[in-house]
Biopython code that builds the backbone (N, CA, C, O; Angstrom):
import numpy as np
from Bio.PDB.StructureBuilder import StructureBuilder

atoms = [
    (1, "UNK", "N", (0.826, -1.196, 0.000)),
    (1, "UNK", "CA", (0.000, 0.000, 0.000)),
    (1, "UNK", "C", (0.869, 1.258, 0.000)),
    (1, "UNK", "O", (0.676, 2.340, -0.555)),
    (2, "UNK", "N", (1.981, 0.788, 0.849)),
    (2, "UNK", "CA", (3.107, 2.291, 0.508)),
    (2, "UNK", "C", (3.243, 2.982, -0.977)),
    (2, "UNK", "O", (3.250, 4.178, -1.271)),
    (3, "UNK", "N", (3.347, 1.844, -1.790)),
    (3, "UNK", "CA", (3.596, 2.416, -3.650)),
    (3, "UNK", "C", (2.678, 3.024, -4.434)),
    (3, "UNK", "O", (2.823, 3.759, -5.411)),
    (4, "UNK", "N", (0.935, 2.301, -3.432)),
    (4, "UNK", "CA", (-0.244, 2.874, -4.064)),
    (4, "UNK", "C", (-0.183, 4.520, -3.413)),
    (4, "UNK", "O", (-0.712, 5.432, -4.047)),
    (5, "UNK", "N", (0.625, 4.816, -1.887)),
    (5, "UNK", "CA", (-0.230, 6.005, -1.683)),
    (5, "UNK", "C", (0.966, 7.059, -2.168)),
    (5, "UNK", "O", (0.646, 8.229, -2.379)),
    (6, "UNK", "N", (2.406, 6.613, -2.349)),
    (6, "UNK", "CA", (3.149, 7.456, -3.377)),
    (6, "UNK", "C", (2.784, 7.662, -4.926)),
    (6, "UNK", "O", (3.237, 8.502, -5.704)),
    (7, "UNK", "N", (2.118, 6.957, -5.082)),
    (7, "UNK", "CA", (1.832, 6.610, -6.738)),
    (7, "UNK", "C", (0.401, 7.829, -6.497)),
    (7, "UNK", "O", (0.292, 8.671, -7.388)),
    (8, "UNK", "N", (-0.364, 7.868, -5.625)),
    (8, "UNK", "CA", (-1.436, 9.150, -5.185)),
    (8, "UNK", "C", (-0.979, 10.046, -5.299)),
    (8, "UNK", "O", (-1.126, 10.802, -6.259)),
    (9, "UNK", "N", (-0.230, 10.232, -4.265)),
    (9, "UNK", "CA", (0.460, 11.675, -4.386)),
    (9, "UNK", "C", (1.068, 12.343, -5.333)),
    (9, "UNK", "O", (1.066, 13.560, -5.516)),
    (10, "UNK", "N", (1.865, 11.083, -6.246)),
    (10, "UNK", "CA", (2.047, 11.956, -7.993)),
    (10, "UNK", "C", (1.080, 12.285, -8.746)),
    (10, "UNK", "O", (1.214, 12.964, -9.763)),
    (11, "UNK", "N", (-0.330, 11.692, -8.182)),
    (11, "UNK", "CA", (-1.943, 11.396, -8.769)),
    (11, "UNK", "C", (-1.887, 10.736, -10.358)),
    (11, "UNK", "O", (-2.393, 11.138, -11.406)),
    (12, "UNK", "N", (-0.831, 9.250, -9.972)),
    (12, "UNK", "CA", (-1.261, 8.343, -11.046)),
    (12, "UNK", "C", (-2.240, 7.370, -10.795)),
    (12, "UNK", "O", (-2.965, 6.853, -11.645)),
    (13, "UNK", "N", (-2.228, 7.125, -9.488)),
    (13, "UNK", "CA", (-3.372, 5.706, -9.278)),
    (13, "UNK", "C", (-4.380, 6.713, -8.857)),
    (13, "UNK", "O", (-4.125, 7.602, -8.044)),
    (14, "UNK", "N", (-5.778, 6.513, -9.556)),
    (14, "UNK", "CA", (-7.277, 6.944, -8.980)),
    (14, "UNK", "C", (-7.659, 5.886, -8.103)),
    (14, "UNK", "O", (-8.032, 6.273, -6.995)),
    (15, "UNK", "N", (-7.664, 5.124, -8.225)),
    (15, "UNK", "CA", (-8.711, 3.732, -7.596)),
    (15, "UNK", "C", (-8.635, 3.909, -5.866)),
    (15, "UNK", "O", (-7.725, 4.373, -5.180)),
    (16, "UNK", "N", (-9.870, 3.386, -5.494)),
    (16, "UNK", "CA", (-9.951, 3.546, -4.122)),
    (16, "UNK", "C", (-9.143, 2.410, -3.769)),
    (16, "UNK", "O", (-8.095, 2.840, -3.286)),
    (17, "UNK", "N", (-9.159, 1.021, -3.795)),
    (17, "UNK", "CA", (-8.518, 0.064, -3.127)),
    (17, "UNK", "C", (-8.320, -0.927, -4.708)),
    (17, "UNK", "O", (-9.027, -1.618, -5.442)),
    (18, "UNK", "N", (-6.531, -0.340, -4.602)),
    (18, "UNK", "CA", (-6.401, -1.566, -6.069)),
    (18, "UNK", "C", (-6.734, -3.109, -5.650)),
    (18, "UNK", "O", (-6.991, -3.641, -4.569)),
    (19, "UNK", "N", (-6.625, -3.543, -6.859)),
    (19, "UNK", "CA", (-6.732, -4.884, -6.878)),
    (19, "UNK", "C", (-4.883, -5.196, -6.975)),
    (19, "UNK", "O", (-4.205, -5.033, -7.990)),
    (20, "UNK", "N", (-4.456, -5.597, -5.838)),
    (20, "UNK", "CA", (-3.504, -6.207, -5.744)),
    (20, "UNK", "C", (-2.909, -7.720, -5.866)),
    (20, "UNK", "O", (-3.055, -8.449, -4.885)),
    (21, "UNK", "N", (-2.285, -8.198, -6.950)),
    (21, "UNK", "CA", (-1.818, -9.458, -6.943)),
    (21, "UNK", "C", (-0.735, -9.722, -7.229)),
    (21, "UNK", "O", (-0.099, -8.991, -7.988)),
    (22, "UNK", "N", (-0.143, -11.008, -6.626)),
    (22, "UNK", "CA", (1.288, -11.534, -6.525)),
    (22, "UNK", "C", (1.121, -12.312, -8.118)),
    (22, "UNK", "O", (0.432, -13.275, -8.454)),
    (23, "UNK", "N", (2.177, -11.336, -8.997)),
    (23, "UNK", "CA", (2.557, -12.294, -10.063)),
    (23, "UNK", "C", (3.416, -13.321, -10.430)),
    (23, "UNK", "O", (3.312, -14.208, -11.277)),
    (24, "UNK", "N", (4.944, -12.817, -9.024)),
    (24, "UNK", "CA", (5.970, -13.657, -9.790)),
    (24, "UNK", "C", (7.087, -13.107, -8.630)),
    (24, "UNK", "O", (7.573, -11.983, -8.504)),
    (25, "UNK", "N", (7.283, -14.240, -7.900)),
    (25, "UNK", "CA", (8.024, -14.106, -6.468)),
    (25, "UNK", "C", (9.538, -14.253, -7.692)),
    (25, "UNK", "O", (9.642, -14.768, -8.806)),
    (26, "UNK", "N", (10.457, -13.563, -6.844)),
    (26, "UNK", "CA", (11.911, -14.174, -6.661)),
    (26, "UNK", "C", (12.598, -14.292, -6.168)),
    (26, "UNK", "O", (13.088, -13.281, -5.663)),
    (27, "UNK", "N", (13.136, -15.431, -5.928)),
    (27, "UNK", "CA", (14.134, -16.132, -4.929)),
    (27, "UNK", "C", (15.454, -16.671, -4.845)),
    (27, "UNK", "O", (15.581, -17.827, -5.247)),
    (28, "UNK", "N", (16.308, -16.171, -4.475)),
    (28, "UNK", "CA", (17.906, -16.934, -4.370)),
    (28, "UNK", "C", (18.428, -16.988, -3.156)),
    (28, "UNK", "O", (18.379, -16.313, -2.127)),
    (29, "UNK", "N", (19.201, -18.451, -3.715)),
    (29, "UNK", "CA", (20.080, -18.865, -2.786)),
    (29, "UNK", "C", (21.137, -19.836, -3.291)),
    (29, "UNK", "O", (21.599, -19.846, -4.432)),
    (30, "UNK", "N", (21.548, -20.885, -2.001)),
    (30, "UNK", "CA", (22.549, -21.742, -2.222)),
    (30, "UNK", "C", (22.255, -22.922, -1.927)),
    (30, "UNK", "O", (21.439, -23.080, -1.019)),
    (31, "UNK", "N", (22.670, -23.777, -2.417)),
    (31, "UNK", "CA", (22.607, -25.304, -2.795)),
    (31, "UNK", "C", (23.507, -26.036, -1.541)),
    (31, "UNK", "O", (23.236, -27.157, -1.111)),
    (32, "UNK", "N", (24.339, -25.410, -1.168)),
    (32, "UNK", "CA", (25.508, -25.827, -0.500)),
    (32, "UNK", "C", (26.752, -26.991, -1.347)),
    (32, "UNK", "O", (27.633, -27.646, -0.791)),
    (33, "UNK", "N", (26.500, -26.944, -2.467)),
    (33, "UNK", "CA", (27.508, -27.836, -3.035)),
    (33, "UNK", "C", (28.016, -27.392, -4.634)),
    (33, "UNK", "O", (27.139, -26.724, -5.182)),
    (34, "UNK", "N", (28.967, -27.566, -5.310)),
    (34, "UNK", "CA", (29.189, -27.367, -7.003)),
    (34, "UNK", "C", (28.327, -27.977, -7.855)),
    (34, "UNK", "O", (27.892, -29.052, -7.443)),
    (35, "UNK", "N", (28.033, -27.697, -8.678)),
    (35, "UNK", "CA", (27.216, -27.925, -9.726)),
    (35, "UNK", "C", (27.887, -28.428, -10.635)),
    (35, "UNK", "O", (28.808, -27.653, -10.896)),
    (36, "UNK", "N", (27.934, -29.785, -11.591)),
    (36, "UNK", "CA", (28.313, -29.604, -12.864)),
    (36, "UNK", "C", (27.759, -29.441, -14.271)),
    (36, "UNK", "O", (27.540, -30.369, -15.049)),
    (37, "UNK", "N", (27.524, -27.914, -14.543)),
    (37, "UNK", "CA", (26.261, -27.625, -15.412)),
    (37, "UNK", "C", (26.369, -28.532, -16.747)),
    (37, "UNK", "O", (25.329, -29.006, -17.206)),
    (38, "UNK", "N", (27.547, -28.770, -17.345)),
    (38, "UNK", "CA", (27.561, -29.385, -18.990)),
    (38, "UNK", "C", (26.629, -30.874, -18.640)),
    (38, "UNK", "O", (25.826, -31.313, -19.463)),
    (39, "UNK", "N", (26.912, -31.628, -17.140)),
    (39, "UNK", "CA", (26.484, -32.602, -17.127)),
    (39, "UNK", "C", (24.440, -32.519, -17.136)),
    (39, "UNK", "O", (23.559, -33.229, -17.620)),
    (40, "UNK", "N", (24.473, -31.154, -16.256)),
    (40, "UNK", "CA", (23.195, -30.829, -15.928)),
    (40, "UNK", "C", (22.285, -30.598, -17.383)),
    (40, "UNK", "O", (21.106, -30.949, -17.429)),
    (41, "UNK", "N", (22.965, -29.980, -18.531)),
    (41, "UNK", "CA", (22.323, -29.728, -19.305)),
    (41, "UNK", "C", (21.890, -30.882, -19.964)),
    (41, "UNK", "O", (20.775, -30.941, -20.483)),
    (42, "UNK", "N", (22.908, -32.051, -19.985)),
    (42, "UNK", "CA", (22.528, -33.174, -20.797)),
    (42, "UNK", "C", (21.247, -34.248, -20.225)),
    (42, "UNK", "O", (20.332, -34.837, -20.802)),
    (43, "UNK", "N", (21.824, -34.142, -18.410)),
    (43, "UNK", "CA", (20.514, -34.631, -17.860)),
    (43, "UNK", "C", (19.227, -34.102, -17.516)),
    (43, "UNK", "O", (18.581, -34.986, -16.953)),
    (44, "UNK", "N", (18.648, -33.142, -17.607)),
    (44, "UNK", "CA", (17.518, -32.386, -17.152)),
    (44, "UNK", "C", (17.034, -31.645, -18.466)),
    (44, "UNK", "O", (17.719, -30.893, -19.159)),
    (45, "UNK", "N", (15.441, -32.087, -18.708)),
    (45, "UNK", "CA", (15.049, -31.881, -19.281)),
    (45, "UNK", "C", (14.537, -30.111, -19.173)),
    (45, "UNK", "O", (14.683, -29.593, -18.065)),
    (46, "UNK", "N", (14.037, -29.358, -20.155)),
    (46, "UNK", "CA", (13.775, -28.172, -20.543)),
    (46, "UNK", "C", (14.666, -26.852, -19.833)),
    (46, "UNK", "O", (14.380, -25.964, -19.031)),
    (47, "UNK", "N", (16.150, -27.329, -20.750)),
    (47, "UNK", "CA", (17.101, -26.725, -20.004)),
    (47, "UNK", "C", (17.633, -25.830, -21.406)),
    (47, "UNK", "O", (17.140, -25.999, -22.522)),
    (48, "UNK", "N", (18.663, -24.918, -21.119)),
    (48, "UNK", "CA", (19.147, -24.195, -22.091)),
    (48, "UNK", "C", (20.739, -23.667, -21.093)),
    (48, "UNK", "O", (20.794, -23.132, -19.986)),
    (49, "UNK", "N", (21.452, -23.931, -21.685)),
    (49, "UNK", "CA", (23.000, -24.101, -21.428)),
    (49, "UNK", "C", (23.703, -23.622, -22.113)),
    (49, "UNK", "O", (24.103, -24.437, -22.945)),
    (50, "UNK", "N", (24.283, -22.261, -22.285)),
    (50, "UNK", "CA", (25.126, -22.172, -23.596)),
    (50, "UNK", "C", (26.317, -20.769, -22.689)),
    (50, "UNK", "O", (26.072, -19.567, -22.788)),
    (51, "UNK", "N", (27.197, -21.180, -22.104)),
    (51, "UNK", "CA", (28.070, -20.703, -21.581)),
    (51, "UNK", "C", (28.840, -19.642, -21.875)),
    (51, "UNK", "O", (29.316, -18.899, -21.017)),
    (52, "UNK", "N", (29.055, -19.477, -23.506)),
    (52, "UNK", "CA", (29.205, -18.267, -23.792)),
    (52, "UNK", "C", (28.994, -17.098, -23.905)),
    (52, "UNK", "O", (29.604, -16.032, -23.985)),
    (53, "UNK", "N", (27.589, -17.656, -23.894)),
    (53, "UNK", "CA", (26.471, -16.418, -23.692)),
    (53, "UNK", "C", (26.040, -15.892, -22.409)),
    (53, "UNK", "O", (25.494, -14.800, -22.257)),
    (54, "UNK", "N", (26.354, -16.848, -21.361)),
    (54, "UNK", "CA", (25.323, -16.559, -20.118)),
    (54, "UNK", "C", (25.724, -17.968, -19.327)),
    (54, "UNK", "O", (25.590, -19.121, -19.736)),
    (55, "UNK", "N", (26.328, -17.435, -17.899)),
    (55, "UNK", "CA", (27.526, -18.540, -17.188)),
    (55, "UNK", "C", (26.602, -19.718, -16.415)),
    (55, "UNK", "O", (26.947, -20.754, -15.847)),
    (56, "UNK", "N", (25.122, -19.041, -16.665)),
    (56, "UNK", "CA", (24.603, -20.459, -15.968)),
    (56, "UNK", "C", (23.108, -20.585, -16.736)),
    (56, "UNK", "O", (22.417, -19.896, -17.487)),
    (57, "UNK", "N", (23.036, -22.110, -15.969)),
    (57, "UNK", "CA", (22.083, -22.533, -16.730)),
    (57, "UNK", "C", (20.571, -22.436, -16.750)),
    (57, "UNK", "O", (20.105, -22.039, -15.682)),
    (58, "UNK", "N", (19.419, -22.784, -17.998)),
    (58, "UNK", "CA", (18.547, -22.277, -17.343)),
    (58, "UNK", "C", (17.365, -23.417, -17.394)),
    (58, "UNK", "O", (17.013, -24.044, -18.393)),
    (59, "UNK", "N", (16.958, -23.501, -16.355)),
    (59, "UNK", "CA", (16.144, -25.046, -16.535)),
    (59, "UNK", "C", (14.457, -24.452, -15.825)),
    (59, "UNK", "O", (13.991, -23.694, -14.974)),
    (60, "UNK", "N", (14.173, -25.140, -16.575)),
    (60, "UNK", "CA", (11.934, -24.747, -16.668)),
    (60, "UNK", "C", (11.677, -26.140, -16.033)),
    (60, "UNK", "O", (11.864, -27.263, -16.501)),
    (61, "UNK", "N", (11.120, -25.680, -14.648)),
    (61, "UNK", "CA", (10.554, -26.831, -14.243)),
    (61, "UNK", "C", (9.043, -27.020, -14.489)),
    (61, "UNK", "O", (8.257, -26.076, -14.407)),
    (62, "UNK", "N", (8.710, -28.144, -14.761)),
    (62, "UNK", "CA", (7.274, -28.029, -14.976)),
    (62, "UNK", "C", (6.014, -28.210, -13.866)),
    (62, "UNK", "O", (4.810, -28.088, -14.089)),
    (63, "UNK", "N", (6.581, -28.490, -12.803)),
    (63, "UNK", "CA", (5.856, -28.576, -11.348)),
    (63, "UNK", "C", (6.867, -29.222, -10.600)),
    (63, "UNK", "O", (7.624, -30.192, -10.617)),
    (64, "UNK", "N", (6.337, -27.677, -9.557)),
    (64, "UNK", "CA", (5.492, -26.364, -9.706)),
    (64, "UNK", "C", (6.536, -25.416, -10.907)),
    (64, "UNK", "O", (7.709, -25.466, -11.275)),
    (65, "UNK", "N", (4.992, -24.346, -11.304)),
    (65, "UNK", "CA", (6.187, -24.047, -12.642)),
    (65, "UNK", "C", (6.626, -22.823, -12.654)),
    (65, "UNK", "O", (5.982, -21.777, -12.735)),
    (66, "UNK", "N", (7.990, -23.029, -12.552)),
    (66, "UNK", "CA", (8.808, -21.966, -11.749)),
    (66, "UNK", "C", (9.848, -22.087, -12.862)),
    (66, "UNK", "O", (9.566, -22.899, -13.743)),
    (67, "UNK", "N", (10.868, -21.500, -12.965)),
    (67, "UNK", "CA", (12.191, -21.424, -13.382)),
    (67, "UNK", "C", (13.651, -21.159, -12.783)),
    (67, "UNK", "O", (13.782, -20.027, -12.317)),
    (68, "UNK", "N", (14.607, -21.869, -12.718)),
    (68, "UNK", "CA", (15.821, -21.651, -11.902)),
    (68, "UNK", "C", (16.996, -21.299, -12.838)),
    (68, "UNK", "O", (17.232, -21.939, -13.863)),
    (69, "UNK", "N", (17.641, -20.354, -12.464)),
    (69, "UNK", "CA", (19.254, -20.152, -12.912)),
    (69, "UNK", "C", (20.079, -20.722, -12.048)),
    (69, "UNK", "O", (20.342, -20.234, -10.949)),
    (70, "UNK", "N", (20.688, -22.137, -12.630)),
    (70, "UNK", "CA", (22.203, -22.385, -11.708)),
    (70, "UNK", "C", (23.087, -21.938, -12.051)),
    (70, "UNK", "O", (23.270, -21.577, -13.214)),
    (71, "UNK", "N", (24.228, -21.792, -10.737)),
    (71, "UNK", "CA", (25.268, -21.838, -11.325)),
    (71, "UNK", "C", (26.169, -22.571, -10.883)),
    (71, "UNK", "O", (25.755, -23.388, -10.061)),
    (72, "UNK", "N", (27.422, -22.618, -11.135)),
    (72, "UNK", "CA", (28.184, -23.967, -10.794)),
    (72, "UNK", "C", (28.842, -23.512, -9.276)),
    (72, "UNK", "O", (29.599, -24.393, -8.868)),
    (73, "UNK", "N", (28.777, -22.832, -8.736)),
    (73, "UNK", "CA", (29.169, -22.460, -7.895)),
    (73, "UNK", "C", (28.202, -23.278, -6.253)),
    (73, "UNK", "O", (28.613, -23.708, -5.176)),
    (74, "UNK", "N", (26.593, -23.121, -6.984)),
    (74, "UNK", "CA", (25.808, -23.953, -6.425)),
    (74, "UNK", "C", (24.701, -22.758, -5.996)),
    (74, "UNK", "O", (23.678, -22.905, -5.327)),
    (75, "UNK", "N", (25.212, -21.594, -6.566)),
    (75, "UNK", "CA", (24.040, -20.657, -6.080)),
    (75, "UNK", "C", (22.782, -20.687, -7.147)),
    (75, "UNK", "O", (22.940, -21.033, -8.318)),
    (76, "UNK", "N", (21.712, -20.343, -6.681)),
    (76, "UNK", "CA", (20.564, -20.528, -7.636)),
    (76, "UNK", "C", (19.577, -18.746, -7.704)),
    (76, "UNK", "O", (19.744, -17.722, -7.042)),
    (77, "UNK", "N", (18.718, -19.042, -8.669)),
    (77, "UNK", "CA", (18.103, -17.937, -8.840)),
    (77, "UNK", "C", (16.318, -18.421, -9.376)),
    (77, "UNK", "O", (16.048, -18.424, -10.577)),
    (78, "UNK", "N", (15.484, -18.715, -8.551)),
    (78, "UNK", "CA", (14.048, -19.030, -8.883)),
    (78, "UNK", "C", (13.326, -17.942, -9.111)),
    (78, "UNK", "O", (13.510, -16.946, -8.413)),
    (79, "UNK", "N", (12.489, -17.950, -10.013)),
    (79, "UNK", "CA", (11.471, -16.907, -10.643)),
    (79, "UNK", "C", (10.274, -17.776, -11.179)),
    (79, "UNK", "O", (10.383, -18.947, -11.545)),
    (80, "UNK", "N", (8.921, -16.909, -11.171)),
    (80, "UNK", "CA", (7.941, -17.512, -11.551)),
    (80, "UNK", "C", (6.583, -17.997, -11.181)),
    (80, "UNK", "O", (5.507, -18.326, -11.679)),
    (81, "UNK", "N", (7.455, -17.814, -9.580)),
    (81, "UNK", "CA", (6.260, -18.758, -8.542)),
    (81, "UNK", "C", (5.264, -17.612, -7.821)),
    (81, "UNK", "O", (5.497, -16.472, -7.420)),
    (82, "UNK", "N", (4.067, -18.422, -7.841)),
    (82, "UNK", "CA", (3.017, -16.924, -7.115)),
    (82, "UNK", "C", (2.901, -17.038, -5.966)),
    (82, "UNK", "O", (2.215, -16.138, -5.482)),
    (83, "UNK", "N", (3.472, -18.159, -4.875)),
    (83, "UNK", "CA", (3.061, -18.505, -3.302)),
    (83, "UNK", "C", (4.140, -18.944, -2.978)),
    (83, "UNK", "O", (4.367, -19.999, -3.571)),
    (84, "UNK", "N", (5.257, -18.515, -2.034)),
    (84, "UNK", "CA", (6.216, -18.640, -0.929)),
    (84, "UNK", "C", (6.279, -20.315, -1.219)),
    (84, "UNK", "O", (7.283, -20.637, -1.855)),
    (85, "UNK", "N", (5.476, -21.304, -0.897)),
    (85, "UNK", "CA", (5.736, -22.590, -0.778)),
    (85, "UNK", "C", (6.135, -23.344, -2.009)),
    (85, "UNK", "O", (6.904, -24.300, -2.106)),
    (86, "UNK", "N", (5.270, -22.547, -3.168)),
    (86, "UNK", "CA", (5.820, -23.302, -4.481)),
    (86, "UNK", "C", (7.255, -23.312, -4.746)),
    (86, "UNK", "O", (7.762, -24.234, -5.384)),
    (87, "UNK", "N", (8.206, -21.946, -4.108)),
    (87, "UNK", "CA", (9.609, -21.630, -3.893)),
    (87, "UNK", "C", (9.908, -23.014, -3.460)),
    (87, "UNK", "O", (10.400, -23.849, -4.218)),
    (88, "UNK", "N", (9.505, -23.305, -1.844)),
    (88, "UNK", "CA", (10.069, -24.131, -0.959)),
    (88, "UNK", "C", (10.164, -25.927, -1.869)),
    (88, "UNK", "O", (11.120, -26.690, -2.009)),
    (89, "UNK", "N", (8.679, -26.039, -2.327)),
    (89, "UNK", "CA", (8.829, -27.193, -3.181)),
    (89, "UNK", "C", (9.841, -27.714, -4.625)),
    (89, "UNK", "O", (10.462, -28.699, -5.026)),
    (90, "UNK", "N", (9.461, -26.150, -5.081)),
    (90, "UNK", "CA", (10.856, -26.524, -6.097)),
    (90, "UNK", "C", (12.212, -26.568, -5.947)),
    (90, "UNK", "O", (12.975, -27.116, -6.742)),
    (91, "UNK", "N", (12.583, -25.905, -4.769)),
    (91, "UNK", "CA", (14.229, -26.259, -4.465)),
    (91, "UNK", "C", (14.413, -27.668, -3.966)),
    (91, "UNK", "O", (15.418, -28.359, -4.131)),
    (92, "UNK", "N", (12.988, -28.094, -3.149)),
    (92, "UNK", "CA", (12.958, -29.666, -2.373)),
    (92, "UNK", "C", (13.855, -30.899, -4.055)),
    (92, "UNK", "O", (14.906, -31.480, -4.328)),
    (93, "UNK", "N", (12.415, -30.610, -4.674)),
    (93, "UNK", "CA", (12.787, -31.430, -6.160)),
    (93, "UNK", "C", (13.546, -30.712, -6.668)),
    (93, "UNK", "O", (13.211, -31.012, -7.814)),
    (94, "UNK", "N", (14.550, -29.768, -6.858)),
    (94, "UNK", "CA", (15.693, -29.647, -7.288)),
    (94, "UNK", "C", (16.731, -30.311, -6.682)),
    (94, "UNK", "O", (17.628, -31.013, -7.150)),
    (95, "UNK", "N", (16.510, -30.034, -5.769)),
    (95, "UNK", "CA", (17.736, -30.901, -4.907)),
    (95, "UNK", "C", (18.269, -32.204, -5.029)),
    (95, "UNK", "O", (19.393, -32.697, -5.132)),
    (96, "UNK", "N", (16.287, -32.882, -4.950)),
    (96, "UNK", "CA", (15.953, -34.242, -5.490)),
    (96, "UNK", "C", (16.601, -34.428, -6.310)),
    (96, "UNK", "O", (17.473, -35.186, -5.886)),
    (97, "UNK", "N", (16.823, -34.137, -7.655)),
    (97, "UNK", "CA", (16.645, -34.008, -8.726)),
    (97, "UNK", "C", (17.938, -34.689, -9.184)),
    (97, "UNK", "O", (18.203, -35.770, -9.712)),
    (98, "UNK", "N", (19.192, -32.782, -8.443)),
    (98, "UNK", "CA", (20.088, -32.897, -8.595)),
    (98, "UNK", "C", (21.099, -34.132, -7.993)),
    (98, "UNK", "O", (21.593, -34.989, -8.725)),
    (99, "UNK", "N", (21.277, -34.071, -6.755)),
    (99, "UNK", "CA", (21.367, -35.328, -6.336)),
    (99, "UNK", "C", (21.417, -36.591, -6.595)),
    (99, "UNK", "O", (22.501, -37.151, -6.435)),
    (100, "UNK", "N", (20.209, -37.400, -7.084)),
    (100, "UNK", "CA", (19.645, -38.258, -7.703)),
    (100, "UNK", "C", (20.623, -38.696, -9.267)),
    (100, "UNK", "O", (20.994, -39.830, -9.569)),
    (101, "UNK", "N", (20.823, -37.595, -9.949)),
    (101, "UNK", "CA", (21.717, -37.791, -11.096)),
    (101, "UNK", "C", (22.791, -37.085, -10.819)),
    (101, "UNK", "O", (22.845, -36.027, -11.445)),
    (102, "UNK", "N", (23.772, -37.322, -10.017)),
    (102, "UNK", "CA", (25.255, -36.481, -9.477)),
    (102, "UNK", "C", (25.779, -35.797, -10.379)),
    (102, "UNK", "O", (26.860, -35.846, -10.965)),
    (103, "UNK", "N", (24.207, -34.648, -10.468)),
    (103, "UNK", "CA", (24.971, -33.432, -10.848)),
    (103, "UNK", "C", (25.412, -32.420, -9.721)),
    (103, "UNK", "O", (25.953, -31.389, -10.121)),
    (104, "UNK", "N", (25.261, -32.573, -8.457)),
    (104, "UNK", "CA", (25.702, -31.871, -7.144)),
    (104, "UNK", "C", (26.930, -32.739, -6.739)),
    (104, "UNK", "O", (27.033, -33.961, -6.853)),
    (105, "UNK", "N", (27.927, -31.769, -6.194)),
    (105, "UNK", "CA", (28.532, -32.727, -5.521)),
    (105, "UNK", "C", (28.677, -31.412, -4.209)),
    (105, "UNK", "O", (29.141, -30.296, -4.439)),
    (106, "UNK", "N", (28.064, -31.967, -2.590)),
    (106, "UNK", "CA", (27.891, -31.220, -1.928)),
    (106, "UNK", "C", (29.276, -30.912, -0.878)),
    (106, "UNK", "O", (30.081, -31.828, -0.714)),
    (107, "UNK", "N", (29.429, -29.961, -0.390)),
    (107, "UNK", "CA", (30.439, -29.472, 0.246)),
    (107, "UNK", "C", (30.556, -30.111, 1.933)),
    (107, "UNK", "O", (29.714, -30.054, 2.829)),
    (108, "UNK", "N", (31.706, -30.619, 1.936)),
    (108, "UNK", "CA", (31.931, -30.928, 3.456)),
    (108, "UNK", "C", (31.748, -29.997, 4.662)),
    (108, "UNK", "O", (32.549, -29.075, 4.819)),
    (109, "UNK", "N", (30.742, -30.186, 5.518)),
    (109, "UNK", "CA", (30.538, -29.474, 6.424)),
    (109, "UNK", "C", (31.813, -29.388, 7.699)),
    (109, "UNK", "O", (32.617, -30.258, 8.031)),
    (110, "UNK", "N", (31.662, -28.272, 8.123)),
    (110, "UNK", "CA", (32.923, -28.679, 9.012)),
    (110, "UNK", "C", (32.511, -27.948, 10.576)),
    (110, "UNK", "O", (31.892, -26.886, 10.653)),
    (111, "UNK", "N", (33.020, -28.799, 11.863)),
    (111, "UNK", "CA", (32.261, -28.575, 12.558)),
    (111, "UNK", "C", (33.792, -26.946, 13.490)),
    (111, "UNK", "O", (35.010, -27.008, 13.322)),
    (112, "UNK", "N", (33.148, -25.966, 14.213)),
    (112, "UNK", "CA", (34.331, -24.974, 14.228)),
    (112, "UNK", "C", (34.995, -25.316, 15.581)),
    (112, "UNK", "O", (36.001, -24.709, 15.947)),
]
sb = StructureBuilder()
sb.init_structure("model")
sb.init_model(0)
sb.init_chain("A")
sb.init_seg("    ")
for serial, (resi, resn, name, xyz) in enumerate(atoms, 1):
    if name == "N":
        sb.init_residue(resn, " ", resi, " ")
    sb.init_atom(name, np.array(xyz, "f"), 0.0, 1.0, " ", f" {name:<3s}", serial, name[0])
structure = sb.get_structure()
């Protein structure tokens, strides 16, 4: 409501109470482990990989349907999702995912 009552005060929004909706959360983080994307591209379907252009990869999940940028580093970048949990589910089955076909290889924890 802060943007609607600055957006007043320039007097672009008329409306008494917009209609507000969540189109498209985004979310990053870390995997905790390396990625190996050339392998990732070959195993995971509706992916696009082309390194010269753009250092990580980009894979369309189809449920929930969201989209992630990896990178090999293990950090990620989700877009797409309209509810906080669809986030939480698609990193679950990413993880799954990754894992499952050792395209992660995760980092040794160390205790201090």
């Amino acid at each position: 409501m802060k943007i609607v009552d600055d957006l007043r005060k320039k007097k672009i929004v008329t409306a008494e109470k917009p209609d507000i909706q969540i189109q498209n959360i985004v979310a990053s983080g870390e995997l905790d482990g390396t990625m190996d994307l050339d392998m990732a591209a070959c195993s995971l379907e509706k992916t696009i990989y082309e390194p010269e252009q753009f250092p990580g990869l980009i894979h369309r999940m189809q449920e929930p349907r969201v989209v992630f940028l990896l990178f090999t580093t293990g950090k990620f970048v989700c877009v797409g999702a309209r509810k906080e949990e669809e986030i939480h589910q698609a990193i679950a089955k990413l993880q799954q995912t990754l894992k499952a076909k050792d395209i992660i290889e995760y980092r040794e924890t160390r205790d201090p």
